[in-house]
VOBA-1610 file (N, C-alpha, C; in pm, whole numbers, padded with zeros to 5 digits, always signed):
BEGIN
Unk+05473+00860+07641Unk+05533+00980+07585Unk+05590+01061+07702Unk+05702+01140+07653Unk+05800+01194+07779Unk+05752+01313+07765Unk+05775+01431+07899Unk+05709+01555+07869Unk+05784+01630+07761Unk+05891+01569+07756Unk+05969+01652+07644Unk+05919+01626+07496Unk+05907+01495+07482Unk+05837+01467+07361Unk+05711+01536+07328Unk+05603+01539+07431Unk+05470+01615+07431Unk+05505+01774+07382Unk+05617+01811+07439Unk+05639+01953+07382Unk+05676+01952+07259Unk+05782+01878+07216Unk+05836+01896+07114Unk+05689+01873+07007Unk+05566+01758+07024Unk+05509+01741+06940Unk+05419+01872+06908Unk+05420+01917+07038Unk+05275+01999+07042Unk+05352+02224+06941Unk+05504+02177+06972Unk+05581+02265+06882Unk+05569+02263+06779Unk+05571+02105+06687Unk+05542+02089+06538Unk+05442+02174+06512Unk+05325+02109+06588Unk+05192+02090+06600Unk+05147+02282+06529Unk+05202+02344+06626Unk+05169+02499+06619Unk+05245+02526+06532Unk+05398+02477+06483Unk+05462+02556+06362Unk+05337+02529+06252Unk+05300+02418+06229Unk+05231+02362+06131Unk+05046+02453+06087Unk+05034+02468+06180Unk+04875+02491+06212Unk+04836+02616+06208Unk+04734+02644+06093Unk+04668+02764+06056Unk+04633+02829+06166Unk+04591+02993+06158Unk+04572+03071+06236Unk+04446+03070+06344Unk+04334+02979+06265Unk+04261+02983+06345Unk+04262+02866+06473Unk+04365+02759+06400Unk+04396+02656+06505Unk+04491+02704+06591Unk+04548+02802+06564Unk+04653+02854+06681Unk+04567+02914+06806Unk+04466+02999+06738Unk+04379+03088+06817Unk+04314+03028+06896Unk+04254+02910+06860Unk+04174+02805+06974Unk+04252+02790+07057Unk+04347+02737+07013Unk+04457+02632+07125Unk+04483+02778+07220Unk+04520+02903+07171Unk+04575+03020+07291Unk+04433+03032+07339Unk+04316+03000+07288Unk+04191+03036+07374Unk+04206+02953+07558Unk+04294+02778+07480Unk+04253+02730+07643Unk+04329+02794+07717Unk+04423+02815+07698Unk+04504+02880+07818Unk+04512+03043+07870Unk+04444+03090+07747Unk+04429+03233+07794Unk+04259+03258+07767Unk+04194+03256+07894Unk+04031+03271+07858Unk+03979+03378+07805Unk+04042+03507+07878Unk+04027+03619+07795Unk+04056+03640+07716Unk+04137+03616+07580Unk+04149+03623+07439Unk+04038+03566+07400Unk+03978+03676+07332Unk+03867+03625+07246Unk+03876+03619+07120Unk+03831+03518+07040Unk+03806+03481+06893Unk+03686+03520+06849Unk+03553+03588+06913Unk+03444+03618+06836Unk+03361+03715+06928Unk+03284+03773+06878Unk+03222+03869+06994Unk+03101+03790+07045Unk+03077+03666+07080Unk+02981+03606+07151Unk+03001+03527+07242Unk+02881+03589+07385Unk+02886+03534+07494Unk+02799+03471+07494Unk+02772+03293+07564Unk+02659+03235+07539Unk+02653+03240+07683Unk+02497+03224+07694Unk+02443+03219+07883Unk+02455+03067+07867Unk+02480+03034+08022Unk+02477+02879+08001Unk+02304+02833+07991Unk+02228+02850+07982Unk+02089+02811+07868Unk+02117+02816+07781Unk+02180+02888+07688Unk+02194+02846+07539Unk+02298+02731+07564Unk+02417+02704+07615Unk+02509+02613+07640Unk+02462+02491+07639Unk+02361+02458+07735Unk+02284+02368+07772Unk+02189+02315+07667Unk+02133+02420+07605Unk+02087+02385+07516Unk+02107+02309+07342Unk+02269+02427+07377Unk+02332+02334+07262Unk+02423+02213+07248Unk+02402+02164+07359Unk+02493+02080+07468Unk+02403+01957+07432Unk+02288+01965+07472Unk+02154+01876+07434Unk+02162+01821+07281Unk+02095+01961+07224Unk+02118+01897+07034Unk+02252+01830+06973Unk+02331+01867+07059Unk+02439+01817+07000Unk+02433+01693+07014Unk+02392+01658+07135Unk+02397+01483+07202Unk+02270+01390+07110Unk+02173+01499+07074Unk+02062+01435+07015Unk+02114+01438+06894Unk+02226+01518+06848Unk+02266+01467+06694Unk+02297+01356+06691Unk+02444+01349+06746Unk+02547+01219+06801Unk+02483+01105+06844Unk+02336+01074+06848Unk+02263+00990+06887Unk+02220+00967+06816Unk+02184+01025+06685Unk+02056+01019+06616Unk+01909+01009+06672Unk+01904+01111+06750Unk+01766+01117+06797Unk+01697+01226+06756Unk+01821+01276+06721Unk+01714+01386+06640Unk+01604+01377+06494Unk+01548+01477+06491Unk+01515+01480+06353Unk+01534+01569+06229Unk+01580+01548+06120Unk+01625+01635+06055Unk+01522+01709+05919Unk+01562+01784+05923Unk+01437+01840+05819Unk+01507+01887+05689Unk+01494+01839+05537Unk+01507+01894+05421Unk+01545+02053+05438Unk+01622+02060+05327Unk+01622+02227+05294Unk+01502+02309+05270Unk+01422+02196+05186Unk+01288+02273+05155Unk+01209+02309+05288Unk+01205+02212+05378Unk+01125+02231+05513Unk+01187+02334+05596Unk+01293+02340+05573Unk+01384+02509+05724Unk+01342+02613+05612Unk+01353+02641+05476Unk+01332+02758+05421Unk+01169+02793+05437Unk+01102+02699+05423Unk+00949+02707+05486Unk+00907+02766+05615Unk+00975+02726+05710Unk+01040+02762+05830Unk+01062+02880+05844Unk+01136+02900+05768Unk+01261+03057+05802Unk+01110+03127+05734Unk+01102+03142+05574Unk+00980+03223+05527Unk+00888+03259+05625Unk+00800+03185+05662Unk+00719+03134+05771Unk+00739+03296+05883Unk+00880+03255+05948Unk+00863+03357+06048Unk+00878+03490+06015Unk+00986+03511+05889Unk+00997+03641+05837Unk+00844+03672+05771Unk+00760+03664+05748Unk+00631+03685+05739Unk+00532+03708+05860Unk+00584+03601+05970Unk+00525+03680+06071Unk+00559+03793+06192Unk+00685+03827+06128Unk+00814+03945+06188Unk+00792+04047+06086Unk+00711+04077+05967Unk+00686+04176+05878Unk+00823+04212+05782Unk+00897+04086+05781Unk+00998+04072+05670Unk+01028+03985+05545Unk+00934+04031+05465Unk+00891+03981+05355Unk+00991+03958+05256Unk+00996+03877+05180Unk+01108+03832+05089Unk+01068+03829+04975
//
């Protein structure tokens, strides 16, 4: 592909493409435009960097709906937020 072609595709590309796909794509090139008010420390990065790989692996383990709402209950009970 010629650089001209790469432009021309990547022109479609943005006439075509909803707002939030525009917004990503101006995210790489402009870092400071932000799309959300969250900064992650790289520990959370890392961390979600990890699960992600343990998804994509299947190494993880996954738990029912019934088991995370157990979960979630669970802590809002021991945070004094009762449901």
């Amino acid at each position: 592909m010629t650089f001209i072609e790469a432009k021309e595709k990547l022109h479609n590309y943005i006439e075509q493409a909803d707002e939030q796909k525009v917004m990503d794509m101006l995210s790489l090139f402009e870092p400071e435009t932000k799309t959300s008010g969250y900064i992650y420390s790289e520990t959370t990065l890392n961390m979600l960097r990890e699960r992600s790989e343990e998804y994509l692996t299947d190494k993880s383990t996954l738990s029912s709906a019934e088991e995370s709402m157990g979960r979630i209950q669970l802590q809002r009970k021991k945070n004094g937020l009762q449901s």
